[in-house]
C-alpha positions as CSV (number, residue, x, y, z in Angstrom):
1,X,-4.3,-11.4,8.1
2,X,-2.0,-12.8,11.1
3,X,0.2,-9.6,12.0
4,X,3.7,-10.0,14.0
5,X,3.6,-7.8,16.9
6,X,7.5,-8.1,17.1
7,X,8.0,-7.3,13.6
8,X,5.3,-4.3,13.4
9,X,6.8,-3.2,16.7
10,X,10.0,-2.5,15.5
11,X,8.5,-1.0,12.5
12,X,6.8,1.5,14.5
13,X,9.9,2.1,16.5
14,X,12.0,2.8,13.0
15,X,8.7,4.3,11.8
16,X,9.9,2.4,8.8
17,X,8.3,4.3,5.6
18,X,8.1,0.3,4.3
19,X,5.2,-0.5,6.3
20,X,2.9,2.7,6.1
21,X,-0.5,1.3,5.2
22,X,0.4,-2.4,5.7
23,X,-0.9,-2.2,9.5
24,X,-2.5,0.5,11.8
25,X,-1.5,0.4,15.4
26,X,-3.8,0.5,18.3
27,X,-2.7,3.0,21.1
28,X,-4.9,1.2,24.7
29,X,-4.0,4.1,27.0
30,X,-4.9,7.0,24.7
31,X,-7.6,5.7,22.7
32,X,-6.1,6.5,19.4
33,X,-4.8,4.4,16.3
34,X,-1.7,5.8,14.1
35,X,0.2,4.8,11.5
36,X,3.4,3.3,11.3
37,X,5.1,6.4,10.4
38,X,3.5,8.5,12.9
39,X,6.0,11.4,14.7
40,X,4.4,10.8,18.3
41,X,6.3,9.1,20.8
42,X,6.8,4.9,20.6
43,X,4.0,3.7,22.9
44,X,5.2,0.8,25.0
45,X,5.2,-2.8,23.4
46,X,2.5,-4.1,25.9
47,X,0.0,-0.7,25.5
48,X,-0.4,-1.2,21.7
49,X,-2.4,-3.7,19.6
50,X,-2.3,-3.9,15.7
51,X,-5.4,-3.7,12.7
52,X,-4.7,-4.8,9.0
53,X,-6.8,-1.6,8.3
54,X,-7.6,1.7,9.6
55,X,-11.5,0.3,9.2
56,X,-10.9,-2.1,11.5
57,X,-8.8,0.1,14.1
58,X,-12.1,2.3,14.5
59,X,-14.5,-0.6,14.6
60,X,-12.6,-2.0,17.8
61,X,-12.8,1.9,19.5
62,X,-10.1,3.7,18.2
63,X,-9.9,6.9,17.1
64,X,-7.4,8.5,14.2
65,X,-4.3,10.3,15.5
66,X,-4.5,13.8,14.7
67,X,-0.5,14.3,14.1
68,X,-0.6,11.1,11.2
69,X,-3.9,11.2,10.1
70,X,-4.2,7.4,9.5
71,X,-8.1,7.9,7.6
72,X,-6.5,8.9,4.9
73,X,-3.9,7.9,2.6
74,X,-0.7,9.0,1.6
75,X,-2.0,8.5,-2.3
76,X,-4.6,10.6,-1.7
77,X,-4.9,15.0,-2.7
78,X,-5.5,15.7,1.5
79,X,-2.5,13.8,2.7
80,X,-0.3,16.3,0.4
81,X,-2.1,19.3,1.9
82,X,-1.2,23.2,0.7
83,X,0.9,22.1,-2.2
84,X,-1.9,19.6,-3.8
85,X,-3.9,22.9,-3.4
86,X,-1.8,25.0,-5.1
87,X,-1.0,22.6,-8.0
88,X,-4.6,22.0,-8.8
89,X,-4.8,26.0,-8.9
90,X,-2.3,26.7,-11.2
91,X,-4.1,23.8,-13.4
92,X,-7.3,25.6,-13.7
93,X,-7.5,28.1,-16.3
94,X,-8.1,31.6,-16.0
95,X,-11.3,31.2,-18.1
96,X,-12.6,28.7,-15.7
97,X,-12.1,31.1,-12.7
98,X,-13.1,34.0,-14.2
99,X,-16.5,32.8,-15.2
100,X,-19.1,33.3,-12.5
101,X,-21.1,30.5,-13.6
102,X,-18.1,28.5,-11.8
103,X,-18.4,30.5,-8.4
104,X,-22.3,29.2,-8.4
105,X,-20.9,25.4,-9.0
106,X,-18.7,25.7,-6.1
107,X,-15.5,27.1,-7.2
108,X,-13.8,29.4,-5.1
109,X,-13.9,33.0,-6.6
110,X,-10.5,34.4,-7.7
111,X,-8.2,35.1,-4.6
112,X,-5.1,36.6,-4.3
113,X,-2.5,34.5,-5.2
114,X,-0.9,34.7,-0.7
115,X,-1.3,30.9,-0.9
116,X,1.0,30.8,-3.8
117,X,3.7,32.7,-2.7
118,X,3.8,31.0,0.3
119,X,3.9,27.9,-1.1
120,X,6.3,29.1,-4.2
121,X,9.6,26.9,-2.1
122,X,6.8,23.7,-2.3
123,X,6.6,23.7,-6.2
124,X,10.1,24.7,-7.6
């Protein structure tokens, strides 16, 4: 896959929501490989280098920016964070946590529901 730099380097500059997971960018000076999207600041035209894949980004030395997170997807359950955790709690029944049997499976025992209410805003 041939990739523009002057058309992914305006992306990056827009942080156009269009290209996130089309093309991973190479940071030289730090070391690190972001997304499109990513909030750090626009590294300069000359200082970056572009991947078709995140796979690729790390096999040339790169390593994944911690504020983007370009491992993993935006499809995926970690990318939503909190609220993905709360949604898949309010999925599981009450039977399921209340049976200990689940606890030895590796289901978290019943907790208050702090990470709920916190999240309440996320879900309504």
């Amino acid at each position: 896959m041939d990739l523009d730099h002057g058309a992914c380097y305006r992306a990056i500059e827009l942080r156009d929501a269009r290209f996130d997971g089309r093309f991973f960018t190479g940071v030289k000076t730090t070391g690190v490989y972001c997304r499109p999207v990513c909030p750090a600041r626009t590294p300069r035209s000359e200082n970056v280098v572009f991947y078709p894949t995140a796979a690729a980004a790390q096999e040339a030395g790169f390593r994944p920016c911690l504020r983007c997170r370009p491992e993993t997807a935006p499809d995926l359950g970690a990318w939503r964070g909190t609220s993905n955790t709360v949604s898949r709690a309010l999925k599981t029944s009450a039977s399921e946590m209340a049976s200990p049997a689940a606890w030895v499976q590796g289901a978290p025992p019943p907790h208050p529901p702090a990470l709920a209410l916190r999240n309440a805003a996320l879900t309504s």
